[in-house]
C-alpha positions as a Markdown table, in Angstrom:
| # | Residue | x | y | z |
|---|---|---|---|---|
| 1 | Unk | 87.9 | 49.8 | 59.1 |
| 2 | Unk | 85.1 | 52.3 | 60.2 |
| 3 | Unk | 83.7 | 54.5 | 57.6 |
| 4 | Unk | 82.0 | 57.9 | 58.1 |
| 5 | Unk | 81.2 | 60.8 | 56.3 |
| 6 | Unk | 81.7 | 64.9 | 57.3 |
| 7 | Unk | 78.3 | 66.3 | 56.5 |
| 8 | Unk | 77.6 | 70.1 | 56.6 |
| 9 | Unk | 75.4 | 73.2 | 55.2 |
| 10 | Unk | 72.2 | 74.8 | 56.2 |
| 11 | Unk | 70.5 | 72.5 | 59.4 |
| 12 | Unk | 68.1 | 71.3 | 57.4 |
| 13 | Unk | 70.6 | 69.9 | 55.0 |
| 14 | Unk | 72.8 | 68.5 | 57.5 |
| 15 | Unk | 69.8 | 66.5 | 58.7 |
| 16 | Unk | 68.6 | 65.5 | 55.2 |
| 17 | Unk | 72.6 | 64.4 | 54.9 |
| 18 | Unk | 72.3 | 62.3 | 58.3 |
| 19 | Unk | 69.4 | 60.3 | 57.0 |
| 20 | Unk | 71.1 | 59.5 | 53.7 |
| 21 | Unk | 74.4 | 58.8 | 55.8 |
| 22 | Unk | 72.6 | 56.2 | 57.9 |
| 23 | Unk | 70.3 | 54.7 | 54.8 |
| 24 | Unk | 73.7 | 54.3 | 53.3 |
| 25 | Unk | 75.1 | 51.9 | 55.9 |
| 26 | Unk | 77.7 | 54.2 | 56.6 |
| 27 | Unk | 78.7 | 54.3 | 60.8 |
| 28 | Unk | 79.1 | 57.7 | 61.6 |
| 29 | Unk | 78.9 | 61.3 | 60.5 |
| 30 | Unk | 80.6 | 63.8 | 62.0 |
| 31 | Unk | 80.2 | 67.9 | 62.1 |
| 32 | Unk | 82.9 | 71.0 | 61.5 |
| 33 | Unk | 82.8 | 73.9 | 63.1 |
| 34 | Unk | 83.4 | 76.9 | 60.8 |
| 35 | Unk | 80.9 | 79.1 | 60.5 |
| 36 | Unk | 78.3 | 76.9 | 62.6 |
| 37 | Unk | 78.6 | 75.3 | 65.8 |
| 38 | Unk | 79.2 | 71.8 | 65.5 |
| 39 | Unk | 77.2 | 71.3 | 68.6 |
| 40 | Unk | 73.8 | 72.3 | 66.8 |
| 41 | Unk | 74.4 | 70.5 | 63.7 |
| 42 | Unk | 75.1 | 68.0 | 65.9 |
| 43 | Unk | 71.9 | 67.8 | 67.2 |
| 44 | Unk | 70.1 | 68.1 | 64.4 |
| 45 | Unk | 72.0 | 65.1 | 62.8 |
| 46 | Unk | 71.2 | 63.1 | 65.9 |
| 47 | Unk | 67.7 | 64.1 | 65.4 |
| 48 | Unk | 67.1 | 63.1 | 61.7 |
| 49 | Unk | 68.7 | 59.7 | 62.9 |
| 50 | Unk | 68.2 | 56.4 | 64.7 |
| 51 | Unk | 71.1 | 54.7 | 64.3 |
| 52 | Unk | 74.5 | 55.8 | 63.1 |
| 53 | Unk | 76.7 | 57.6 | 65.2 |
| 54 | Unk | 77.1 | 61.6 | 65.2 |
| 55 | Unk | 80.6 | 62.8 | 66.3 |
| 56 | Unk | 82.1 | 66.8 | 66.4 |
| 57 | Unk | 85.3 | 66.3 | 63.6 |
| 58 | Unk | 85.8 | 69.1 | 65.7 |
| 59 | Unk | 84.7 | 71.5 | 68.5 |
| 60 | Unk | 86.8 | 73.9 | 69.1 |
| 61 | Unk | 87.9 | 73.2 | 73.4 |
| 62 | Unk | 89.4 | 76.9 | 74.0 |
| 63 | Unk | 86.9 | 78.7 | 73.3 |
| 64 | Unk | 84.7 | 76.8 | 75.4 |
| 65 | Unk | 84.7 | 76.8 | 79.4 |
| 66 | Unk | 85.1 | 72.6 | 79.8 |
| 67 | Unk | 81.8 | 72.6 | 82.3 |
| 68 | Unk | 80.0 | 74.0 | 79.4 |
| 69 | Unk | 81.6 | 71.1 | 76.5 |
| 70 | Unk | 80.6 | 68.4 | 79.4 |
| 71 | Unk | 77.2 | 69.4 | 80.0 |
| 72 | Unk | 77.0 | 69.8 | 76.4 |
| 73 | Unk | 78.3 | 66.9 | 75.7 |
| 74 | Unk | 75.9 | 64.6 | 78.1 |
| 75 | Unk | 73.0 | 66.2 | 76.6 |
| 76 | Unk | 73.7 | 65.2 | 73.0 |
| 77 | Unk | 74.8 | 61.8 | 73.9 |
| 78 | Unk | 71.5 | 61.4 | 76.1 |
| 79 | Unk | 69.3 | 63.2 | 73.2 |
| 80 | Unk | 71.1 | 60.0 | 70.9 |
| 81 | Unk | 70.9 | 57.0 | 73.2 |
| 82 | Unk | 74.7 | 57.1 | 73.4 |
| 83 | Unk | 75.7 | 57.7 | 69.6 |
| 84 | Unk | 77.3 | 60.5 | 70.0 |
| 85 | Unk | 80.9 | 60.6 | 70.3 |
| 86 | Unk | 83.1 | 64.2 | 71.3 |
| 87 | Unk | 85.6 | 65.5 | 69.4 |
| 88 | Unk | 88.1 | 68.3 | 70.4 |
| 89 | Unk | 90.4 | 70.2 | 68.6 |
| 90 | Unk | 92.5 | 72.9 | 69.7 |
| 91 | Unk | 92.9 | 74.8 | 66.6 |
| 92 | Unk | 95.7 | 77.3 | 65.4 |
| 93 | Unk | 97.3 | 80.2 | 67.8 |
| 94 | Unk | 96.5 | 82.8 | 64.9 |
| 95 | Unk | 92.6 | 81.7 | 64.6 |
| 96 | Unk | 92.3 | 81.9 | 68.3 |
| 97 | Unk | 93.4 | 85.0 | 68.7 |
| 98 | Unk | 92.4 | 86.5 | 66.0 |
| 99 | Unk | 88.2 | 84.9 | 65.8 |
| 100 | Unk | 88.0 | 84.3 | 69.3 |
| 101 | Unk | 90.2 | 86.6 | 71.5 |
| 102 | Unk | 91.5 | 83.5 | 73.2 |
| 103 | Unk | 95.0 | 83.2 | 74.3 |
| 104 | Unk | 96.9 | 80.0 | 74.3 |
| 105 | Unk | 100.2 | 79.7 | 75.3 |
| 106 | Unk | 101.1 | 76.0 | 75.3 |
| 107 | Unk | 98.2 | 74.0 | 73.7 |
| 108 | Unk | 98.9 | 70.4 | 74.5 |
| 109 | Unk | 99.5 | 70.4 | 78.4 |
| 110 | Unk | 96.2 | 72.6 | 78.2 |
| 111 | Unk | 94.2 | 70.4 | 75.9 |
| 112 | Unk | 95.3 | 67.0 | 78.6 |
| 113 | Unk | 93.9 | 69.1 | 81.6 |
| 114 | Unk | 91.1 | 70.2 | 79.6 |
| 115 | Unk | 90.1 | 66.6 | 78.7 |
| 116 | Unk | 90.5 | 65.3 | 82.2 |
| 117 | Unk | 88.3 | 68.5 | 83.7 |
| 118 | Unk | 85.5 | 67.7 | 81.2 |
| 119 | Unk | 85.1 | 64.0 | 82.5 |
| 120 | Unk | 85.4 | 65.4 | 86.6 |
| 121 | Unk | 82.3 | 67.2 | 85.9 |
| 122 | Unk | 80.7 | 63.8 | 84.2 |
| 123 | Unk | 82.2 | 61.8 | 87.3 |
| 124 | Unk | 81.0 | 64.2 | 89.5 |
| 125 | Unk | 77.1 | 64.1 | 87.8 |
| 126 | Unk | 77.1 | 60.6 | 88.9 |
| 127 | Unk | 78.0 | 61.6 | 92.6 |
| 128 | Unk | 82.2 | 60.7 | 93.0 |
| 129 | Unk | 83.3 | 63.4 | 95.1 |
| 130 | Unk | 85.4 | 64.8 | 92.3 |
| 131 | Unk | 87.4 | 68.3 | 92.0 |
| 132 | Unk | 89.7 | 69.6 | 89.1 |
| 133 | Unk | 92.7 | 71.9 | 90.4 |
| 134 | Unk | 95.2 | 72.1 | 87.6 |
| 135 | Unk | 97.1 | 75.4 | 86.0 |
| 136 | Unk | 94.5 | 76.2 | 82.9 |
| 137 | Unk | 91.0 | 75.5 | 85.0 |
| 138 | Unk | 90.3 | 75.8 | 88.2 |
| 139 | Unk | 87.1 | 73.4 | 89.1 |
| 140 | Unk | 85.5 | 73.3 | 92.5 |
| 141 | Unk | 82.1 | 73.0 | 92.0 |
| 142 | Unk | 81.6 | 70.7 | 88.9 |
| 143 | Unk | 77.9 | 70.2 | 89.5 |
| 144 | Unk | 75.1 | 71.7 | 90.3 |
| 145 | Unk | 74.0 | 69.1 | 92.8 |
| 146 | Unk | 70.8 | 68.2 | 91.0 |
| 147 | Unk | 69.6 | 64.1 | 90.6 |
| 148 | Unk | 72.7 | 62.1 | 90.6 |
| 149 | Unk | 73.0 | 60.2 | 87.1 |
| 150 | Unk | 74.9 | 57.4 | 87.8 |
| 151 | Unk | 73.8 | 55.3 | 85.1 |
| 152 | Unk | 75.5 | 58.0 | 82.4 |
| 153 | Unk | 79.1 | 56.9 | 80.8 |
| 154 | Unk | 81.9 | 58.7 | 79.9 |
| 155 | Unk | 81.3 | 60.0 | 76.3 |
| 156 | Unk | 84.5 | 59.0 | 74.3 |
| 157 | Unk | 86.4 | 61.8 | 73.4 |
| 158 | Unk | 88.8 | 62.4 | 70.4 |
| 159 | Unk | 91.4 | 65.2 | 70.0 |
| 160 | Unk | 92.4 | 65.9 | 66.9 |
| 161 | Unk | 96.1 | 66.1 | 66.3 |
| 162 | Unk | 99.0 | 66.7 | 63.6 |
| 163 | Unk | 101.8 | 67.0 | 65.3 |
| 164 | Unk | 103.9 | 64.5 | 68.4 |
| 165 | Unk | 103.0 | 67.3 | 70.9 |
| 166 | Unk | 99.3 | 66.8 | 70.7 |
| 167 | Unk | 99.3 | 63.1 | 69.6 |
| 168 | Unk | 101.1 | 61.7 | 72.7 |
| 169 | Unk | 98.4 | 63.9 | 75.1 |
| 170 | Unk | 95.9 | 61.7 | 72.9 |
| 171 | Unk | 97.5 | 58.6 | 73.7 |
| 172 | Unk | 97.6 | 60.0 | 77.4 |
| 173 | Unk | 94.1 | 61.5 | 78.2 |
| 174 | Unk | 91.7 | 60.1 | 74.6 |
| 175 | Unk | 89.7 | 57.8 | 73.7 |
| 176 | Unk | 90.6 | 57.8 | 70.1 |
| 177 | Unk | 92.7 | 60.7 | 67.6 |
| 178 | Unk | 91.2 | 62.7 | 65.2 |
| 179 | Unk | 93.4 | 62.9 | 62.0 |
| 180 | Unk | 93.9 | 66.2 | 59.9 |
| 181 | Unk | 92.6 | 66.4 | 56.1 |
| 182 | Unk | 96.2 | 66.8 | 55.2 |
| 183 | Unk | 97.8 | 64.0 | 56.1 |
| 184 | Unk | 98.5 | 60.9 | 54.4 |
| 185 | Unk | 98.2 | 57.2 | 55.8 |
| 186 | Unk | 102.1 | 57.2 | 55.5 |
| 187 | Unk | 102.4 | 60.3 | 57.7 |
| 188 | Unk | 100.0 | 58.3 | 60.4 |
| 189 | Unk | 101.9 | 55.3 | 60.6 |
| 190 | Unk | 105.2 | 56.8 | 60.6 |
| 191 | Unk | 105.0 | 60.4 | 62.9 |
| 192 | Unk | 101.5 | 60.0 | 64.7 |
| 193 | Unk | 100.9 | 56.3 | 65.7 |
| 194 | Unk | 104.6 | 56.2 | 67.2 |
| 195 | Unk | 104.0 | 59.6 | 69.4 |
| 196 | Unk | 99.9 | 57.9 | 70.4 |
| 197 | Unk | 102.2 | 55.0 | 72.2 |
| 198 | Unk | 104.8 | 57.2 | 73.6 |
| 199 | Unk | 101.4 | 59.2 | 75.8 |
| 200 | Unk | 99.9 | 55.5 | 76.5 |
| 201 | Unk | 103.3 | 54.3 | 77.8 |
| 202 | Unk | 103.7 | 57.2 | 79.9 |
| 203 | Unk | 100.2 | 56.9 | 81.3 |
| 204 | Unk | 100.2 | 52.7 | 81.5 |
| 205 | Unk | 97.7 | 52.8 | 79.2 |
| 206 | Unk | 96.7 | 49.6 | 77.4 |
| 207 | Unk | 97.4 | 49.8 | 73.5 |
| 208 | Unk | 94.4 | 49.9 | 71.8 |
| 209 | Unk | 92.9 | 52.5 | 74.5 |
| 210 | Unk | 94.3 | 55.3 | 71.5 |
| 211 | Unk | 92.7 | 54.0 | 68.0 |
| 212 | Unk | 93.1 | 56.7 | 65.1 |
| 213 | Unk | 90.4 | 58.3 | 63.2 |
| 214 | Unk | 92.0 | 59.9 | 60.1 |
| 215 | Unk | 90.0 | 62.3 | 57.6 |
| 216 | Unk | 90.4 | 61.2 | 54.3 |
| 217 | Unk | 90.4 | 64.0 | 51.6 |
| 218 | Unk | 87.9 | 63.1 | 49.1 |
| 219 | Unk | 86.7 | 64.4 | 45.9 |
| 220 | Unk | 85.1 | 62.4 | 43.4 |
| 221 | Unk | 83.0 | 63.0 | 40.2 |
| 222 | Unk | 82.7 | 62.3 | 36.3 |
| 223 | Unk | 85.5 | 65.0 | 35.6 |
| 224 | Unk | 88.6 | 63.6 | 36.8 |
| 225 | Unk | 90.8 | 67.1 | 36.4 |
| 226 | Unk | 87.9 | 69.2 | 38.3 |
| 227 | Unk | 87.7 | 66.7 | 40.9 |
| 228 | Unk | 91.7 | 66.7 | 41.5 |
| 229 | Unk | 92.0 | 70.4 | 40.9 |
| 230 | Unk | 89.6 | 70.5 | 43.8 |
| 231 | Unk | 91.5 | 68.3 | 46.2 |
| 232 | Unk | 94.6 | 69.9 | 45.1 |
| 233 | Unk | 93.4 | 73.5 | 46.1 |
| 234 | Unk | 92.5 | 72.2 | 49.6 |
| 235 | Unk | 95.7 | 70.9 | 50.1 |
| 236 | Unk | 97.2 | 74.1 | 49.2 |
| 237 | Unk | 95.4 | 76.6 | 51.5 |
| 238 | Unk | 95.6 | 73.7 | 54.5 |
| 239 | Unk | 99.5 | 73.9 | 53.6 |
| 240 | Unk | 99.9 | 77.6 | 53.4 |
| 241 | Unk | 99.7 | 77.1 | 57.5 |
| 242 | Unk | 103.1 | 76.5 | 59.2 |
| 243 | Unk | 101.2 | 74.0 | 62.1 |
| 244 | Unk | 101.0 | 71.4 | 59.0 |
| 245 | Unk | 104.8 | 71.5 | 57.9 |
| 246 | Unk | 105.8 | 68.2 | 59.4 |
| 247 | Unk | 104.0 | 66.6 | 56.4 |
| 248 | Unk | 105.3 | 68.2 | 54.1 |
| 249 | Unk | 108.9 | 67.7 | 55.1 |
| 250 | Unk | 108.0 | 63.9 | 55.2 |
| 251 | Unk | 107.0 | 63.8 | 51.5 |
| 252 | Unk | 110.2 | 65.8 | 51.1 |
| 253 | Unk | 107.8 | 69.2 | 49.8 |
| 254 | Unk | 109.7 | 71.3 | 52.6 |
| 255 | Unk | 110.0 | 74.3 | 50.4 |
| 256 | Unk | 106.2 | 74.3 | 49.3 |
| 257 | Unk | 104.4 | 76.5 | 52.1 |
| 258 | Unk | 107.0 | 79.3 | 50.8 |
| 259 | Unk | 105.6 | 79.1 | 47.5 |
| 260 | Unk | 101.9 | 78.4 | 48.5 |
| 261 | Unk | 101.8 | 81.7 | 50.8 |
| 262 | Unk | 103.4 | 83.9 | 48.4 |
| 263 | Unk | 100.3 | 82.9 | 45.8 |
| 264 | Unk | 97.9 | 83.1 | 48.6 |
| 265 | Unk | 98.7 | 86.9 | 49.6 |
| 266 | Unk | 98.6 | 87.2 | 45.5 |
| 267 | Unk | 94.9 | 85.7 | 45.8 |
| 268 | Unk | 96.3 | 83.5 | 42.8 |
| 269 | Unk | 94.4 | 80.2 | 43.4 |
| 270 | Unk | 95.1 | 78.6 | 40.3 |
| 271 | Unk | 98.7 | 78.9 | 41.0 |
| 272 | Unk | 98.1 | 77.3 | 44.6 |
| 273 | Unk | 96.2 | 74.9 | 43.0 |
| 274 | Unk | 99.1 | 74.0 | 40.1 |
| 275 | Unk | 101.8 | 73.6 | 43.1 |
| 276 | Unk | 100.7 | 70.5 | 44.2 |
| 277 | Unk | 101.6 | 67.9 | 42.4 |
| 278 | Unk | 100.2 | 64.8 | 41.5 |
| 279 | Unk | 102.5 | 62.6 | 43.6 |
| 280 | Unk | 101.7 | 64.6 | 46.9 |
| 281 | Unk | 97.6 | 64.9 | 45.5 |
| 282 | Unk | 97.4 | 61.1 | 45.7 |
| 283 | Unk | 99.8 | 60.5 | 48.7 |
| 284 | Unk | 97.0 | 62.4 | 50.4 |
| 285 | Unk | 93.4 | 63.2 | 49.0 |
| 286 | Unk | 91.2 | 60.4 | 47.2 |
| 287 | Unk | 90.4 | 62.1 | 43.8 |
| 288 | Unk | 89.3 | 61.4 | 40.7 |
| 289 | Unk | 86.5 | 59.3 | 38.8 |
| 290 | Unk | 84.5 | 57.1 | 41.2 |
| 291 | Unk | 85.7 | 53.6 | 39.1 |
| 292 | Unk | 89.1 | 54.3 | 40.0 |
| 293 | Unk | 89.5 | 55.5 | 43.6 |
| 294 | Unk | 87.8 | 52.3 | 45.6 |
| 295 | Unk | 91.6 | 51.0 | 46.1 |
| 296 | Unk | 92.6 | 54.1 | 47.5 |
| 297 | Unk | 90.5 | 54.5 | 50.0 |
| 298 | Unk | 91.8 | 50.8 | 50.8 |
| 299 | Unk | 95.2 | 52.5 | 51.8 |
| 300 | Unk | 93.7 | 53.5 | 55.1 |
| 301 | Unk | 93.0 | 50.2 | 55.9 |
| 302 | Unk | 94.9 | 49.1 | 59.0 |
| 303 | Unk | 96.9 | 52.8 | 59.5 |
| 304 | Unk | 93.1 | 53.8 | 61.1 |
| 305 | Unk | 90.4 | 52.3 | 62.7 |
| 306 | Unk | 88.0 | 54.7 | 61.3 |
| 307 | Unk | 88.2 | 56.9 | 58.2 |
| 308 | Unk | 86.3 | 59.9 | 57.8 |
| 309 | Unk | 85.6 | 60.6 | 54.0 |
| 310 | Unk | 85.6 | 64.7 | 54.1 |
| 311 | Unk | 85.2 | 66.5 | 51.1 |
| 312 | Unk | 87.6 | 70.2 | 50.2 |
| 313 | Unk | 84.9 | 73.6 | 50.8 |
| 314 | Unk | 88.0 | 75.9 | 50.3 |
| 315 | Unk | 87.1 | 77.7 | 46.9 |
| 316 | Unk | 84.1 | 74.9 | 46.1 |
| 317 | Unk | 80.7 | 76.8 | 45.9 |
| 318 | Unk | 78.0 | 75.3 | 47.6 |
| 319 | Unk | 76.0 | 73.1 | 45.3 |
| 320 | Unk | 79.1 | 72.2 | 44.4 |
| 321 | Unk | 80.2 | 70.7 | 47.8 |
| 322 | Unk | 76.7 | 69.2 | 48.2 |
| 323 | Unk | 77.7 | 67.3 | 45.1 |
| 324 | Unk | 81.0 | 65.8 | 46.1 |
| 325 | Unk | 79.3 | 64.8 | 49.7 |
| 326 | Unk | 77.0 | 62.9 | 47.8 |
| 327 | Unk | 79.5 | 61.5 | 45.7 |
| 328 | Unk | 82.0 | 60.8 | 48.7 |
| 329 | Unk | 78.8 | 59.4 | 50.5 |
| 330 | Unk | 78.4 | 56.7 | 47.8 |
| 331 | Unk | 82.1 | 55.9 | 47.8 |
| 332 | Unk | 81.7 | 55.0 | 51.5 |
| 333 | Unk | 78.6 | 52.6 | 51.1 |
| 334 | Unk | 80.4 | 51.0 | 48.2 |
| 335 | Unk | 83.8 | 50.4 | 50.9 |
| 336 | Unk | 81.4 | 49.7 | 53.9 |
| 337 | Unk | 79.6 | 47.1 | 51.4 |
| 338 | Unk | 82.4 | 45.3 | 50.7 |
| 339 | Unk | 83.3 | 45.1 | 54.1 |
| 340 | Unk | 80.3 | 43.9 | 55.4 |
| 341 | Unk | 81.0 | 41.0 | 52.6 |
């Protein structure tokens, strides 16, 4: 198993991040796009590094014209010497309206034609005779007919994905799924892998074309309580949105998100934070003293190919966070250490 790191913060610290990533041994970093674009931390990880790979855990696709991702794309993967690796997420109705005056009406048919647009304009850079007519985007001129770079590959891209909607378009159209921070290795084998081979069946699609990359939750540090406290107010906020139900239900917590909203609106975080339990903590986040949480990052091993070691922000001020990166840094050099025998 794969092990990478979510880095963030000001560009120079996402850079400063890279470089420890990479001196680490660690095989990828990857970017979030909240209040920054993931494509320019993106390039400033790729330009702090030599080696490891830099990924987008995720761009948002909507918001985004899919010539511009492509172009975008290509230029990050050129400006790495083809470390960089795209992923895609389609984010929540509410957010998209709401942030980005974007209108989505059904996200998984758009994300597939939105996938298979972004590689005709790659194909068509390298001179196929490519076109993309579908009922989201409209593509008839996918280049600008400058030099022909026929030596270029496909960039792999990942789509993130919760649900069976959006995981069988991975299995259709990706080169790999992006897992959710709330989500459990349980959750992957049992309601995501089985929807990733229903979209490769129905595309005749070899098997391991589809390979999962989940985020692991982690937060790690001498206090044990303000570590898990941390993790379990993540959990919370991530659960207060209806999009991440099906995991609950799973771990039988169906009747949580009522709960977790009602303390939300009250702004009573402890409260959200005292609602998870410590059953449903450790079924999903990594938390605790660094002696005692090696094993469970273990757990992953063989539900993903990759795991991405991503630490909570909601609530966590910023030294704070730069902290348990740090700390979630060292876990993964201690797990790719041991695997590296």
């Amino acid at each position: 198993m794969k092990v990478g790191v979510a880095i963030g913060g000001t560009i120079p610290e996402v850079a400063d991040l890279a470089r420890r990533a990479e001196s680490a041994g660690l095989e990828s970093v990857w970017l979030a796009e909240l209040d920054r674009t993931a494509f320019v931390q993106a390039s400033a990880a790729i330009a702090a590094t030599t080696r490891i790979g830099v990924g987008t855990g995720v761009a948002l696709a909507f918001p985004r014209s899919p010539t511009i991702t492509a172009m975008t794309a290509w230029d990050l993967d050129e400006m790495s010497g083809d470390r960089f690796m795209l992923g895609l997420g389609p984010q929540v109705k509410r957010v998209l309206e709401a942030r980005f005056s974007v209108r989505i009406e059904k996200a998984g048919p758009q994300m597939r034609e939105y996938v298979r647009a972004v590689r005709t304009v790659w194909a068509a850079n390298r001179g196929e005779p490519m076109t993309h007519e579908g009922d989201a985007y409209r593509i008839t001129m996918p280049t600008f007919h400058g030099p022909l770079r026929s030596d270029r590959r496909d960039t792999p891209i990942l789509v993130a994905a919760v649900g069976p909607v959006m995981s069988r378009v991975c299995g259709e159209v990706a080169d790999g799924l992006l897992g959710h921070p709330l989500a459990s290795p349980r959750y992957l084998r049992e309601a995501v892998r089985p929807a990733i081979d229903e979209g490769l069946t129905r595309a005749g699609r070899p098997a391991d074309e589809c390979p999962i990359t989940a985020m692991a939750m982690v937060c790690v540090g001498d206090d044990p309580d303000e570590a898990r406290r941390a993790a379990r107010l993540q959990i919370a906020f991530y659960a207060t949105t209806p999009s991440y139900k099906a995991i609950l239900d799973l771990h039988g917590r169906s009747g949580l998100p009522r709960d977790l909203r009602r303390a939300f609106v009250n702004r009573d975080r402890s409260h959200m934070a005292e609602l998870i339990d410590d059953e449903l903590l450790d079924a999903i986040a990594i938390a605790g003293r660094p002696d005692e949480v090696l094993d469970r990052l273990r757990a992953w091993d063989g539900t993903a190919d990759r795991v991405i070691l991503g630490v909570p922000w909601y609530g966590m001020e910023a030294g704070r966070q730069r902290d348990a990166t740090s700390a979630a840094m060292e876990l993964g050099a201690r797990a790719a250490a041991i695997a590296a025998g």
